[in-house]
C-alpha positions as CSV (number, residue, x, y, z in Angstrom):
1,X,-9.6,19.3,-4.5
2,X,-11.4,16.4,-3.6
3,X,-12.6,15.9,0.0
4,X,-10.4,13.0,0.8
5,X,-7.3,15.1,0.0
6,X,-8.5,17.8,2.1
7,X,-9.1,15.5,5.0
8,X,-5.6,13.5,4.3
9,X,-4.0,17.3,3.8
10,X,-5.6,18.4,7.3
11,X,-4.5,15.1,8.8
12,X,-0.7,16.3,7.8
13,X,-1.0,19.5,8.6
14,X,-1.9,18.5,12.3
15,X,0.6,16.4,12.8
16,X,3.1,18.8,11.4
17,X,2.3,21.4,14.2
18,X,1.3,19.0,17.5
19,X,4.7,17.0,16.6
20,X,7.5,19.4,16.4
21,X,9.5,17.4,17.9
22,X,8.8,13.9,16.5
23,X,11.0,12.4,13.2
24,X,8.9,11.6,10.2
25,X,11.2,9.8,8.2
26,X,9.9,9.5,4.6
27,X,6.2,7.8,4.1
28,X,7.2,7.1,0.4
29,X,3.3,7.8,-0.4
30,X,4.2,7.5,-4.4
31,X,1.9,5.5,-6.3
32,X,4.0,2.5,-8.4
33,X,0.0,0.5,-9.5
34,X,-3.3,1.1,-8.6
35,X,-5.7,-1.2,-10.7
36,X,-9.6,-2.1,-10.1
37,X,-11.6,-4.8,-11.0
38,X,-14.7,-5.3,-12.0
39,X,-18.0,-2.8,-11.6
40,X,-19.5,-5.5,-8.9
41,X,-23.1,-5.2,-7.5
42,X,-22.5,-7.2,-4.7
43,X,-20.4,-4.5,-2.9
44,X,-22.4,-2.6,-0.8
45,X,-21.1,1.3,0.6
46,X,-21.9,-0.2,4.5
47,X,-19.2,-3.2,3.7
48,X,-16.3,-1.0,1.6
49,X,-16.2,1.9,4.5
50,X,-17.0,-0.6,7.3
51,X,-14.0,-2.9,6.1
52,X,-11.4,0.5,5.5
53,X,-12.0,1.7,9.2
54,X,-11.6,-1.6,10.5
55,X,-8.0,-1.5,8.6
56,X,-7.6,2.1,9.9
57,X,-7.5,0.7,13.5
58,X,-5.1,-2.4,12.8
59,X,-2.4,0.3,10.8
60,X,-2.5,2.3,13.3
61,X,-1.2,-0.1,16.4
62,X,0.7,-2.4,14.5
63,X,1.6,-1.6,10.5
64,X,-0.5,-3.6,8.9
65,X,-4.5,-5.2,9.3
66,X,-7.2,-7.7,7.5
67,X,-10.3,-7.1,7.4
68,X,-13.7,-8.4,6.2
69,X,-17.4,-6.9,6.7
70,X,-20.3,-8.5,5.8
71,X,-21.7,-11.9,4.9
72,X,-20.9,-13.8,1.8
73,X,-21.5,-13.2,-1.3
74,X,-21.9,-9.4,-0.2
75,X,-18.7,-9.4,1.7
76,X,-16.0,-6.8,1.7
77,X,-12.2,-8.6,2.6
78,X,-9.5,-6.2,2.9
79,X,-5.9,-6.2,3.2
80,X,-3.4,-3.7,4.4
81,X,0.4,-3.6,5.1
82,X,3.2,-1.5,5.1
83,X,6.5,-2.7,4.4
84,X,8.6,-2.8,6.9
85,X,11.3,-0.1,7.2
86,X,8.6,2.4,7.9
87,X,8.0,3.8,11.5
88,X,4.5,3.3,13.0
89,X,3.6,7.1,11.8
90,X,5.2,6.5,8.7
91,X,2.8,4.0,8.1
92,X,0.2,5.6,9.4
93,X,0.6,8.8,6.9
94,X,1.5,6.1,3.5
95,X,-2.0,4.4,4.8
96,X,-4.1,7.8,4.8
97,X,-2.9,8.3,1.1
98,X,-3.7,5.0,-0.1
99,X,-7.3,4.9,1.2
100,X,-7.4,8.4,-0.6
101,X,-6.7,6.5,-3.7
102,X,-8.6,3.2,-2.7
103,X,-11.7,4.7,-2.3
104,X,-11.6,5.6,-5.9
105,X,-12.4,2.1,-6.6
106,X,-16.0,1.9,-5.3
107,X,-18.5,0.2,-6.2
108,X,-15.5,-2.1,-8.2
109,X,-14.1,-5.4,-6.2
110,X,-10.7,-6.9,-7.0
111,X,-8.8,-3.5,-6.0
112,X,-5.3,-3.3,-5.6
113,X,-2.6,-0.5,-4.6
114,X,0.8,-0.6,-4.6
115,X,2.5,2.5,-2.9
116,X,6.2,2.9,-2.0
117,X,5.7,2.5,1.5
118,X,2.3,-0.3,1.8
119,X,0.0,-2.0,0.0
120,X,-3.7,-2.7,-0.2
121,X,-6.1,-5.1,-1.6
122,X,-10.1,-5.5,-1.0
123,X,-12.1,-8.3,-2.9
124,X,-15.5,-10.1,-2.5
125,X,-13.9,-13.7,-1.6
126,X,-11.0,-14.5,1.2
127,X,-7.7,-14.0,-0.5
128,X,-5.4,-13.9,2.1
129,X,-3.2,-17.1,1.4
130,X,-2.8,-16.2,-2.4
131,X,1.0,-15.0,-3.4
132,X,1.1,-15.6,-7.1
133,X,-1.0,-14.6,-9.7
134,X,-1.6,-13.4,-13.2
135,X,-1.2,-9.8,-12.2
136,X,2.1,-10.3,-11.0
137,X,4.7,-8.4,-12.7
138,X,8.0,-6.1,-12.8
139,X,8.7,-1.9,-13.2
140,X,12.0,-1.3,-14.1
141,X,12.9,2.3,-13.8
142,X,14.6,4.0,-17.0
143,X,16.3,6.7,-15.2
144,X,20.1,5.3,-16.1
145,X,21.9,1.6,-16.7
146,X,25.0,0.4,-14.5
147,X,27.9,-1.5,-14.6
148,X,28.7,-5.0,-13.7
149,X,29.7,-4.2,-10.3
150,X,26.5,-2.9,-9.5
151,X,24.8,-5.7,-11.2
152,X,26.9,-7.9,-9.3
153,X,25.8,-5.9,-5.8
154,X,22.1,-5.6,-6.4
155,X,22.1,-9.9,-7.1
156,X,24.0,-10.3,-4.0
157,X,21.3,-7.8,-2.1
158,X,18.2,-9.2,-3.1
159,X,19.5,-12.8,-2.6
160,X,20.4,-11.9,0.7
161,X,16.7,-10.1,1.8
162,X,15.1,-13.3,0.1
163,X,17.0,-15.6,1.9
164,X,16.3,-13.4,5.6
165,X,12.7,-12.4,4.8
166,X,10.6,-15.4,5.4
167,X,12.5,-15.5,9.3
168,X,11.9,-12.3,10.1
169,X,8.6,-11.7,10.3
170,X,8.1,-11.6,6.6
171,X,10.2,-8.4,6.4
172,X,13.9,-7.8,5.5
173,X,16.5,-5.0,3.6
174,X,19.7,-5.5,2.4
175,X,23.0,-3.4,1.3
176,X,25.5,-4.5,-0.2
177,X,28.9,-2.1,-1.6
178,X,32.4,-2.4,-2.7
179,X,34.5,-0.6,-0.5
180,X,35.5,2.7,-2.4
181,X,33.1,2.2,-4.9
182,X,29.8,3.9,-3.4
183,X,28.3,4.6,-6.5
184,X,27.4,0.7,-7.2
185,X,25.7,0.3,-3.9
186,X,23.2,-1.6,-4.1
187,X,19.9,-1.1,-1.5
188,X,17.1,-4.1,-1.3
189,X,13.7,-3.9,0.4
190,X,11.5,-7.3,0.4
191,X,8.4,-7.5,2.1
192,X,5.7,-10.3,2.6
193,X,2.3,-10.1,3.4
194,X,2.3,-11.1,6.9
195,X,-1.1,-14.0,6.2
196,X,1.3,-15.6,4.1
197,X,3.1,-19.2,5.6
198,X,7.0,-18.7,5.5
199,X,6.5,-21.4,2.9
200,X,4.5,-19.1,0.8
201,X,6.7,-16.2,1.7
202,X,9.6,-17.8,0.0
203,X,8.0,-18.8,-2.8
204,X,6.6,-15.4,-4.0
205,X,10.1,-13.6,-3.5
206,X,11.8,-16.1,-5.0
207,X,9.7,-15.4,-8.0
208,X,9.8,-12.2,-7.7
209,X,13.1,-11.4,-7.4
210,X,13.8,-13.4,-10.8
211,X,11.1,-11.1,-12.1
212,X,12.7,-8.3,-11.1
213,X,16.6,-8.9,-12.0
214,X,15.3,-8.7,-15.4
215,X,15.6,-5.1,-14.8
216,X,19.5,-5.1,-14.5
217,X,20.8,-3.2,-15.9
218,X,18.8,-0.7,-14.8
219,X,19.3,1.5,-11.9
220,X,16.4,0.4,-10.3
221,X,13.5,-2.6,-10.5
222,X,10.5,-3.7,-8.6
223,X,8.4,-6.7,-8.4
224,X,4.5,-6.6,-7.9
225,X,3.3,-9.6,-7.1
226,X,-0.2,-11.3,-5.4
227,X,2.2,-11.9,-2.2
228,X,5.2,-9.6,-1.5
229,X,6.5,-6.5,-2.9
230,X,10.4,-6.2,-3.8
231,X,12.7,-3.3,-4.7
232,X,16.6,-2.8,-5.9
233,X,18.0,0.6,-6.3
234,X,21.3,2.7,-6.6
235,X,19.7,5.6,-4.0
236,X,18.6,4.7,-0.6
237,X,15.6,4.6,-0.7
238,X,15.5,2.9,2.8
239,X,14.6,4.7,5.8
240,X,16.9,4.3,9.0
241,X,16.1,1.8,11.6
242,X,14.5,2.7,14.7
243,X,15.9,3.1,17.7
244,X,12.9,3.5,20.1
245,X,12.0,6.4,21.4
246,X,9.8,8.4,24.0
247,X,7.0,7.0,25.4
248,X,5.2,10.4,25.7
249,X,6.0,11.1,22.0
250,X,4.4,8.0,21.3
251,X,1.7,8.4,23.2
252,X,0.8,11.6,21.2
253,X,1.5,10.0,18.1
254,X,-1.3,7.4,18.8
255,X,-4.1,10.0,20.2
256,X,-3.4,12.2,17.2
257,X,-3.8,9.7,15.2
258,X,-6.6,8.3,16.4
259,X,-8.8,11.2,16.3
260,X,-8.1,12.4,13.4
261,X,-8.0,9.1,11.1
262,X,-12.0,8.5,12.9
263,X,-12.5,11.8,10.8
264,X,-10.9,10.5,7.5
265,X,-12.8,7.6,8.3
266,X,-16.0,9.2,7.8
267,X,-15.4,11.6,5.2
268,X,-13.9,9.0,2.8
269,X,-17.4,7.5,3.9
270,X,-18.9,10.8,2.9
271,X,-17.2,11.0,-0.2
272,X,-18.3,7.6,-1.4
273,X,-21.9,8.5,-0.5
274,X,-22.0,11.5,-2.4
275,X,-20.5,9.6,-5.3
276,X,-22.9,7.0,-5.4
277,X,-26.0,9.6,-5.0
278,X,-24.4,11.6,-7.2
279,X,-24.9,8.5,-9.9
280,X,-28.5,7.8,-9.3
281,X,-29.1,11.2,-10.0
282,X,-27.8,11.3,-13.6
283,X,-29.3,7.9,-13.8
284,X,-32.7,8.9,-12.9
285,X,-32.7,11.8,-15.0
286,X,-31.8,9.6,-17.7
287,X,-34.3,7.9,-17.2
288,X,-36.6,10.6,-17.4
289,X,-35.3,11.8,-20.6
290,X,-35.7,8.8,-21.9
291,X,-39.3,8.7,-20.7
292,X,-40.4,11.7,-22.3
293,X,-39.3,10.5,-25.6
294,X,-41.1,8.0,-26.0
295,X,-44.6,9.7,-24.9
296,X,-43.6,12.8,-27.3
């Protein structure tokens, strides 16, 4: 096991036994794309880890974070968001797995992650107000089709979350059912990335919900795009809105985290050191091979 999913596995484990008590509703930490650029010299270790922990401490308070470290052209932007039916630990834990992932990227710019639960993006240039792309695309799940009632629920759903997201917050979920007929309910999450104008917002879920119908009639479909993240499904996939709770639960929550992310924080630091050490190693001995050659 690699030392990033020890740490992220330790990180669980301690909140599992300090928060009996507290609901962790479901992280949805399942990988849907995780694609890298380009090998890019211009990213230094310093900027990559420096720009992660700086997203560490936005997730953490408030669910999603941008981030840049370093001066142009060395400079390391990030992005970082969960969508936005996830609780603040939630989030926290669907953040921890995707800088487990991220951190595979290094030394490569133009990374990108799309989880179930958030998102991340790091680059060497500002990208913030971009929401379409060439990247952008659907995943229709091939698990079973559906009727036309369904079909006719899931349109209805994700027209109305495209319609409500860009007013609230960038954020919004949708349900729609026939009464009697629970097996064609359709559920909707659409999510923007919160640098995006509601202008820009609008645009990229309108396009991606066309995207994304092309999956009907599949049971479920999602849309990738530079800007916003969409989803339809039969299951409920959604988890249940929050309705507060204690302030010395929270408070726990927060030192917990705090702690022990500053310890992910450096090992994924670790981790990429090691990597990077480990590479000018092999490079120097082959080098040296190929030194010897030539004088034999």
């Amino acid at each position: 096991m690699e030392r990033p999913a020890i740490l992220r596995s330790l990180f669980i484990t301690v909140l599992v036994v300090l928060l009996p008590d507290t609901s962790v509703a479901e992280p949805r930490t399942q990988i849907v794309q995780f694609t890298c650029g380009n090998e890019s010299t211009r990213i230094t270790i310093s900027n990559f880890v420096g720009t992660l922990g700086i997203l560490s401490e936005q997730m953490r308070t408030r669910g999603y974070g941008i981030a840049v470290t370093g001066t142009e052209p060395n400079a390391t932007y990030g992005l970082g968001q969960c969508y936005g039916d996830l609780s603040l630990l939630d989030c926290v834990l669907c953040y921890i797995a995707a800088r487990d992932v991220f951190a595979n990227c290094y030394p490569i710019n133009g990374a990108r992650l799309y989880l179930d639960g958030c998102f991340m993006r790091a680059d060497d240039y500002k990208f913030y107000d971009e929401y379409l792309g060439p990247e952008d695309r659907r995943i229709c799940g091939n698990r079973t089709t559906k009727g036309t009632l369904f079909q006719q629920n899931a349109r209805q759903a994700v027209q109305q979350a495209v319609a409500n997201a860009p007013s609230n917050n960038g954020s919004a979920r949708a349900q729609v059912s026939v009464p009697g007929s629970s097996n064609d309910t359709a559920y909707v999450l659409a999510d923007c990335w919160k640098t995006l104008s509601a202008n820009s917002c609008t645009a990229c879920l309108r396009n991606a919900s066309a995207s994304m119908l092309g999956c009907l009639p599949w049971s479920e479909g999602r849309a990738l795009y530079t800007g916003c993240f969409m989803r339809y499904s039969d299951t409920n996939f959604l988890n249940a809105v929050s309705t507060g709770g204690g302030s010395s639960s929270r408070g726990k929550v927060v030192v917990i985290v705090i702690v022990v992310s500053s310890v992910i924080v450096l090992g994924v630091g670790a981790f990429i050191g090691i990597g990077v050490w480990k590479k000018k190693q092999i490079q120097k001995k082959r080098k040296g091979k190929s030194f010897c050659a030539k004088i034999s």
